[in-house]
Each structure stands twice: as C-alpha cells, then as structure tokens.
TIVO-2410 file (N, C-alpha, C; in nm, 3 decimals):
# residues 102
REC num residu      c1      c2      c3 atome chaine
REC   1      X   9.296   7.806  -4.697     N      A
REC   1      X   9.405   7.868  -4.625    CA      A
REC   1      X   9.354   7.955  -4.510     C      A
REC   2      X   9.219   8.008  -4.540     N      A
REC   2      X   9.202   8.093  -4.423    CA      A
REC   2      X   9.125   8.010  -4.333     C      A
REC   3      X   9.103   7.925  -4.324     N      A
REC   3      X   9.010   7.804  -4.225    CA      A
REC   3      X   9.175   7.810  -4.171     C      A
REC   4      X   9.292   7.751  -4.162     N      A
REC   4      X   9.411   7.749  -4.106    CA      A
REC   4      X   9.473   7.852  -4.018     C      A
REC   5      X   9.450   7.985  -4.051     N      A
REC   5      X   9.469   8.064  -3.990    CA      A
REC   5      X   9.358   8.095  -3.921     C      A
REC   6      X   9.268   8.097  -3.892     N      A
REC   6      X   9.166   8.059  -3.800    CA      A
REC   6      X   9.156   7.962  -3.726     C      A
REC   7      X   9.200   7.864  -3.704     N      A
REC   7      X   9.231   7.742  -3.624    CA      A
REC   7      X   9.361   7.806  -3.559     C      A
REC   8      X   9.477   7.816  -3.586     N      A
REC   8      X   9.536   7.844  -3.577    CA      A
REC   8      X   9.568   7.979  -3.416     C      A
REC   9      X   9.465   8.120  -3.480     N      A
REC   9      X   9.470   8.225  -3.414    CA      A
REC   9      X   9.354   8.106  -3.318     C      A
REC  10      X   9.268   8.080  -3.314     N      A
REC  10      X   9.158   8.022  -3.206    CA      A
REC  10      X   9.271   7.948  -3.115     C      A
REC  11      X   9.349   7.884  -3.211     N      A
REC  11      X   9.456   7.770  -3.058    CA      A
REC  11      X   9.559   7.879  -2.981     C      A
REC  12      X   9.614   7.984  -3.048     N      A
REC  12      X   9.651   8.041  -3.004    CA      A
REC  12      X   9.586   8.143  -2.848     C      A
REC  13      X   9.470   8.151  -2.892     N      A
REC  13      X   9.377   8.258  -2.814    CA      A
REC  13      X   9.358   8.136  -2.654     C      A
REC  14      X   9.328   8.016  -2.739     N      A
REC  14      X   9.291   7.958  -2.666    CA      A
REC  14      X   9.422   7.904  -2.520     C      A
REC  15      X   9.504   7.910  -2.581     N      A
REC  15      X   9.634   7.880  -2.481    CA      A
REC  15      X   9.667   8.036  -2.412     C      A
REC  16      X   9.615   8.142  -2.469     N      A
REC  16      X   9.619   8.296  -2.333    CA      A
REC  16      X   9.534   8.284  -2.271     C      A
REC  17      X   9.436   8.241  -2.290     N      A
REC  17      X   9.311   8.233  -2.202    CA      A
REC  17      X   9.364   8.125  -2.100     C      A
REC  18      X   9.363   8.031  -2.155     N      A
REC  18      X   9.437   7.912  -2.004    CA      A
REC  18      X   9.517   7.992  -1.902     C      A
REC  19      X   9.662   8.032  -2.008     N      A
REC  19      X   9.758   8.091  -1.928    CA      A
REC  19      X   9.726   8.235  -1.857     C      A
REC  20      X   9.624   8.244  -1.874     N      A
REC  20      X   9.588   8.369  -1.798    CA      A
REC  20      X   9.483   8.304  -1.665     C      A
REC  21      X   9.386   8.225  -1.658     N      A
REC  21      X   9.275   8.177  -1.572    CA      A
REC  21      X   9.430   8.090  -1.443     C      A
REC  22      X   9.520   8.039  -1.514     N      A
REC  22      X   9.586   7.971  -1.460    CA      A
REC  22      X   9.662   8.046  -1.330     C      A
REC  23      X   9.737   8.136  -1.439     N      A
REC  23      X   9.819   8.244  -1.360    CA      A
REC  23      X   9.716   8.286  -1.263     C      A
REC  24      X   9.583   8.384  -1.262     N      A
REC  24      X   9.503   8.446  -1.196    CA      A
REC  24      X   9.491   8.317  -1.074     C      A
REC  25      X   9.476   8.194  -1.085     N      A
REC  25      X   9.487   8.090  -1.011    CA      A
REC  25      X   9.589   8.088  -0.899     C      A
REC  26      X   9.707   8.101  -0.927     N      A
REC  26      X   9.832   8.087  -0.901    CA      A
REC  26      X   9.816   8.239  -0.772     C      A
REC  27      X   9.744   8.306  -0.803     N      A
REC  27      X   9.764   8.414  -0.709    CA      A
REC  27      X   9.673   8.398  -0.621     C      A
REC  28      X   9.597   8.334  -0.609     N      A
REC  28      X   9.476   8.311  -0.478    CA      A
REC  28      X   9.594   8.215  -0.379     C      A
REC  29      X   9.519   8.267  -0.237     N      A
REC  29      X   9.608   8.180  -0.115    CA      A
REC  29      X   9.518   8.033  -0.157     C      A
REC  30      X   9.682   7.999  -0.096     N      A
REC  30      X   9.732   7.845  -0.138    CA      A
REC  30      X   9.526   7.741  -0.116     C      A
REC  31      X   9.463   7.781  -0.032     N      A
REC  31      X   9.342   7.706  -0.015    CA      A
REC  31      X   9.240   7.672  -0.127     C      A
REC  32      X   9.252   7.831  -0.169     N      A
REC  32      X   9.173   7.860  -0.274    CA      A
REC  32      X   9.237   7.794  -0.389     C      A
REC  33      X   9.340   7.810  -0.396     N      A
REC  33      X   9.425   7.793  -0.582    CA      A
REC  33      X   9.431   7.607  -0.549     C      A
REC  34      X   9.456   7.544  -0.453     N      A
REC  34      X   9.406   7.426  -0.464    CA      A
REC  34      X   9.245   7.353  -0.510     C      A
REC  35      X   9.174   7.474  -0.445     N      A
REC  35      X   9.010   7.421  -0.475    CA      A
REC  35      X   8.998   7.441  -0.651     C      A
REC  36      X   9.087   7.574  -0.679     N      A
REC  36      X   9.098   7.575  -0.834    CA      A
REC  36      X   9.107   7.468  -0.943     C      A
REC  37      X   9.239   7.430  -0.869     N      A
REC  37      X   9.370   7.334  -0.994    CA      A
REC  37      X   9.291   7.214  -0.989     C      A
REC  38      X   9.221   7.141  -0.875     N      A
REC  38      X   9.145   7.047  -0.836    CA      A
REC  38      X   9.067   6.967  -0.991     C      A
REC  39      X   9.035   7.083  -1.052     N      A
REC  39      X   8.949   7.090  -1.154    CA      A
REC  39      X   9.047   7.095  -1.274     C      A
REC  40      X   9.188   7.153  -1.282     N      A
REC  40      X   9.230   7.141  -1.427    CA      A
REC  40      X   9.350   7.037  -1.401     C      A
REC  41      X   9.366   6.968  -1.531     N      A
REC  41      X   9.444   6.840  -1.548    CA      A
REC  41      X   9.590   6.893  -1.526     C      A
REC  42      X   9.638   6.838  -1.435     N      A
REC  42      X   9.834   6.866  -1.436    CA      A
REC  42      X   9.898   6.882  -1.502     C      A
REC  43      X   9.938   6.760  -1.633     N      A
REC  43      X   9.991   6.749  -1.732    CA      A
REC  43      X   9.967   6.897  -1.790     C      A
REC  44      X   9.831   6.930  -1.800     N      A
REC  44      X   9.796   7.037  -1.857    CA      A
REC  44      X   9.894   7.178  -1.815     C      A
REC  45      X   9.896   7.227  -1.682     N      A
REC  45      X   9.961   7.305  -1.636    CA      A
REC  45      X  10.080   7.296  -1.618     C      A
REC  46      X  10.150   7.209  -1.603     N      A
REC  46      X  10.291   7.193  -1.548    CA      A
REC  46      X  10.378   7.131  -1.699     C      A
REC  47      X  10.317   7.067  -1.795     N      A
REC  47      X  10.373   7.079  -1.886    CA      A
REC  47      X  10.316   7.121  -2.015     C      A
REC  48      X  10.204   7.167  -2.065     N      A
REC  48      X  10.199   7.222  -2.208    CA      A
REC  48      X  10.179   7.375  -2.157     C      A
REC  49      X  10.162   7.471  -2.060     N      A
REC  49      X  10.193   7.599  -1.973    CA      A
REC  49      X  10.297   7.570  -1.914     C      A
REC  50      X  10.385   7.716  -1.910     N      A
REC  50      X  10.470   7.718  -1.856    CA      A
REC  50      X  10.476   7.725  -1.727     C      A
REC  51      X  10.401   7.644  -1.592     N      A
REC  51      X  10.377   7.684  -1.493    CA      A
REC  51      X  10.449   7.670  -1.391     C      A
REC  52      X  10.594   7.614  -1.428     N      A
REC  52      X  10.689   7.618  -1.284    CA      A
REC  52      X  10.694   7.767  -1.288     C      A
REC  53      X  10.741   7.838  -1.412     N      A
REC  53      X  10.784   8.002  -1.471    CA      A
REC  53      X  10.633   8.052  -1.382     C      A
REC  54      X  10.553   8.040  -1.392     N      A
REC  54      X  10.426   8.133  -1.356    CA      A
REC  54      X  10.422   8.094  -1.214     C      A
REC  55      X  10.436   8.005  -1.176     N      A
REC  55      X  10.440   7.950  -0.992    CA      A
REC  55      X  10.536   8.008  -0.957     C      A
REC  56      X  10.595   8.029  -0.959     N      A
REC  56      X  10.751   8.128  -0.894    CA      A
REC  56      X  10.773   8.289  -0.916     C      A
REC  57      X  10.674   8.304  -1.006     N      A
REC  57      X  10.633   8.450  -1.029    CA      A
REC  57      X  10.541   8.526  -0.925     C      A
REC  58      X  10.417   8.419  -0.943     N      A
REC  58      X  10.331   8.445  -0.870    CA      A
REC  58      X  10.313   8.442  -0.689     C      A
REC  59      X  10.460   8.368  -0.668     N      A
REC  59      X  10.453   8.357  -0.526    CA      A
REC  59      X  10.589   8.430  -0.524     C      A
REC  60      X  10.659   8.463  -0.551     N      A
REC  60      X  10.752   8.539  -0.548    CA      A
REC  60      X  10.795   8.593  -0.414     C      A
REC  61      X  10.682   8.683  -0.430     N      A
REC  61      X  10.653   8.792  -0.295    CA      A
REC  61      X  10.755   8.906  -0.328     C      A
REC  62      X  10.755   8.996  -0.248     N      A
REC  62      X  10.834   9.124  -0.265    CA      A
REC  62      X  10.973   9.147  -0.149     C      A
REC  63      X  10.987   9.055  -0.050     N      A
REC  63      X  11.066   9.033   0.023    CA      A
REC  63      X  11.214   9.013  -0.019     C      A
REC  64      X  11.320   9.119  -0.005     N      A
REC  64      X  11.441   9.102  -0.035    CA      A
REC  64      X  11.549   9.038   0.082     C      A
REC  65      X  11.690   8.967   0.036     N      A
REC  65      X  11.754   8.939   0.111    CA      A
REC  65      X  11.803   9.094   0.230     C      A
REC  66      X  11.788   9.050   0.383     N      A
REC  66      X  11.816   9.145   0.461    CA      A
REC  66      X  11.665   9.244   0.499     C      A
REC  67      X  11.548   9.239   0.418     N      A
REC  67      X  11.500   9.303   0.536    CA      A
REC  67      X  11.384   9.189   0.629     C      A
REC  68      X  11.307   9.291   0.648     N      A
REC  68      X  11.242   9.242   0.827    CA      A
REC  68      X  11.149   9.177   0.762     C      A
REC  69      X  11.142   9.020   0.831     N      A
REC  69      X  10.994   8.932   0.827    CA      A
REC  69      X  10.854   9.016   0.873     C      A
REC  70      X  10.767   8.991   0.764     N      A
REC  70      X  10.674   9.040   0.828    CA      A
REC  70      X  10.584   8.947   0.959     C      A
REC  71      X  10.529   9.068   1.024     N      A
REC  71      X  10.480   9.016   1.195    CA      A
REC  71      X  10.371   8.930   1.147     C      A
REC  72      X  10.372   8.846   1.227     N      A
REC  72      X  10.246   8.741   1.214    CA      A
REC  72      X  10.240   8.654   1.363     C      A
REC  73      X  10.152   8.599   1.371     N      A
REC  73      X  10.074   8.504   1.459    CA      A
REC  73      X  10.030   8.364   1.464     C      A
REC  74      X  10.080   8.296   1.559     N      A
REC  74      X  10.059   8.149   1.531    CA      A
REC  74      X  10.014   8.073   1.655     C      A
REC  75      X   9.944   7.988   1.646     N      A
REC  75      X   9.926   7.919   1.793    CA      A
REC  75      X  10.085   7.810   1.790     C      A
REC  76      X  10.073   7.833   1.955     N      A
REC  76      X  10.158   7.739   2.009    CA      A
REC  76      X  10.179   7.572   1.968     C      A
REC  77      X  10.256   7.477   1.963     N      A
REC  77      X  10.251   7.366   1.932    CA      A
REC  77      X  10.086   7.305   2.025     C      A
REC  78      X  10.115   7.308   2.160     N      A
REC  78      X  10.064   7.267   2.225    CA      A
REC  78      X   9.907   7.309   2.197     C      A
REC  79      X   9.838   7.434   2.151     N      A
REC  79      X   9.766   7.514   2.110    CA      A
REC  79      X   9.698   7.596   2.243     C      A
REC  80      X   9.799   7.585   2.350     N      A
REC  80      X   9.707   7.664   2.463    CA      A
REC  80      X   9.775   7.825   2.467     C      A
REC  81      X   9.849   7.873   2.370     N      A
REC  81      X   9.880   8.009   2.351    CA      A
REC  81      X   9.870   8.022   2.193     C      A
REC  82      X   9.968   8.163   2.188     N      A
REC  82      X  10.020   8.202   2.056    CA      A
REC  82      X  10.185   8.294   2.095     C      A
REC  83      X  10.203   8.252   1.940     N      A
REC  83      X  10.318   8.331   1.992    CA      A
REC  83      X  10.298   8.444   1.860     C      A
REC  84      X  10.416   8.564   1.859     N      A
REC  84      X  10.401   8.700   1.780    CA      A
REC  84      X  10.529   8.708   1.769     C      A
REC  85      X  10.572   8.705   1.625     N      A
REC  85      X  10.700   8.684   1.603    CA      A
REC  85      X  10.799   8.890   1.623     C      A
REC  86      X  10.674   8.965   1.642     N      A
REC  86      X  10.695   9.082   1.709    CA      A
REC  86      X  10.770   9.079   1.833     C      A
REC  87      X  10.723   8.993   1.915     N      A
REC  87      X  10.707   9.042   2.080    CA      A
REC  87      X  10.903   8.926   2.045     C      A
REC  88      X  10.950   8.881   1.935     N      A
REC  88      X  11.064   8.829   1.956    CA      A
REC  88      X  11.196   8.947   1.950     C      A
REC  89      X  11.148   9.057   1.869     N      A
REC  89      X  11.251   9.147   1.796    CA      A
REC  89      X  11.325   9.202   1.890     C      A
REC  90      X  11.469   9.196   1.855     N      A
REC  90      X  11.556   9.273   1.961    CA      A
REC  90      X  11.606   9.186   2.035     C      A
REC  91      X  11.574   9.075   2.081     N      A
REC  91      X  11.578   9.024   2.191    CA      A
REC  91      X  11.697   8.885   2.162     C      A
REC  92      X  11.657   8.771   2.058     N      A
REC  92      X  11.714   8.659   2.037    CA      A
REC  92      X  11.698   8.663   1.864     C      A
REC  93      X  11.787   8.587   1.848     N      A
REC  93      X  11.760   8.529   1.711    CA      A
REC  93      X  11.658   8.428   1.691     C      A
REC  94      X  11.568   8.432   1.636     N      A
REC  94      X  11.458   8.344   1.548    CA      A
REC  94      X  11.457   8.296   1.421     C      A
REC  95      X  11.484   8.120   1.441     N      A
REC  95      X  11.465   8.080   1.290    CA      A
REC  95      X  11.302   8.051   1.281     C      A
REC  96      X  11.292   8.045   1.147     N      A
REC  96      X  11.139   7.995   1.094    CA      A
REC  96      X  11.202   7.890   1.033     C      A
REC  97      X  11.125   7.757   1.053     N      A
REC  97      X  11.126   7.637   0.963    CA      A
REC  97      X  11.005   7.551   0.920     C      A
REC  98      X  10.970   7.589   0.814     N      A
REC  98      X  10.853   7.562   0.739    CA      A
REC  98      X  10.857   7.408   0.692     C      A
REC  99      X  10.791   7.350   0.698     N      A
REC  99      X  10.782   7.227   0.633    CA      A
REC  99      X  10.716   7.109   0.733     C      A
REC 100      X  10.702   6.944   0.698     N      A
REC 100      X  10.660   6.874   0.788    CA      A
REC 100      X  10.777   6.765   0.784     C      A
REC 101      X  10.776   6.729   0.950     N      A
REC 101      X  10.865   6.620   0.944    CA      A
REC 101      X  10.796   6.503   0.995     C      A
REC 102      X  10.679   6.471   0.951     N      A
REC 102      X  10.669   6.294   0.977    CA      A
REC 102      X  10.697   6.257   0.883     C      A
***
C-alpha cells in the first residue's frame, strides 16, 4: 500500500513540475517560448495540462478596456522609415491590426 502512495505522490509531483517549467515557458517572449515548446510534445501541453487556462493567463497582460496603448515602434511597410505610434496621439484615430493576410 505504501509503494501506491508513493507512485502516486511522485505522479502527482511530477505533473507540478511540468505545469510549472510549462507555465514559466509561457512567460518568455513569444521567440523564446517557441525555442522552448519545440522540445515538449503538444498533446502533452494542450491536453493532459491545462494549457489553453495557463496561455491566456500568462499573456493576459495588464491592459484594461479604455486605457492608452502602450508607445512602441515599427518600421514602415516599405522599411525606409518608422513610424511611433506616439507622434499619432491627439491627432487621428489609429487602428492596430495584427495578423497576416496571405
């Protein structure tokens, strides 16, 4: 009986330890936490961890509806400037649209 509860507490230990290396994962920028996951099996994370729950935690961010984007910097499409989503304020409305369209 106590070989069982020893297996047992070890599988247990052993699934905080994942869910903890995972999560700690989940918080490195997106470059890094890819070079991470690279290495652990999917199935693994996305279904025996709860990792949609920990991916949405971890990127969360602290940004509420209504206040100010933070300032940042980007090159131009063309790449012969940048633009500063600063030097827009006051002036016009600015959408951001993230994603790819090919």
């Amino acid at each position: 009986m106590k070989w069982l509860l020893r297996v047992v507490l070890l599988a247990v230990a052993g699934y905080l330890v994942l869910g903890a290396a995972v999560t700690a994962a989940m918080l490195q920028p997106p470059a890094r936490f890819g070079q991470i996951m690279k290495y652990v099996p999917a199935p693994l994370v996305w279904g025996a961890l709860p990792g949609p729950r920990i991916w949405m935690w971890a990127r969360g961010g602290t940004l509420a509806q209504g206040d100010r984007a933070p300032d940042f910097t980007l090159p131009t499409a063309d790449r012969t400037g940048t633009v500063t989503l600063s030097s827009h304020r006051g002036q016009r409305p600015v959408v951001l649209i993230f994603g790819s369209y090919t």
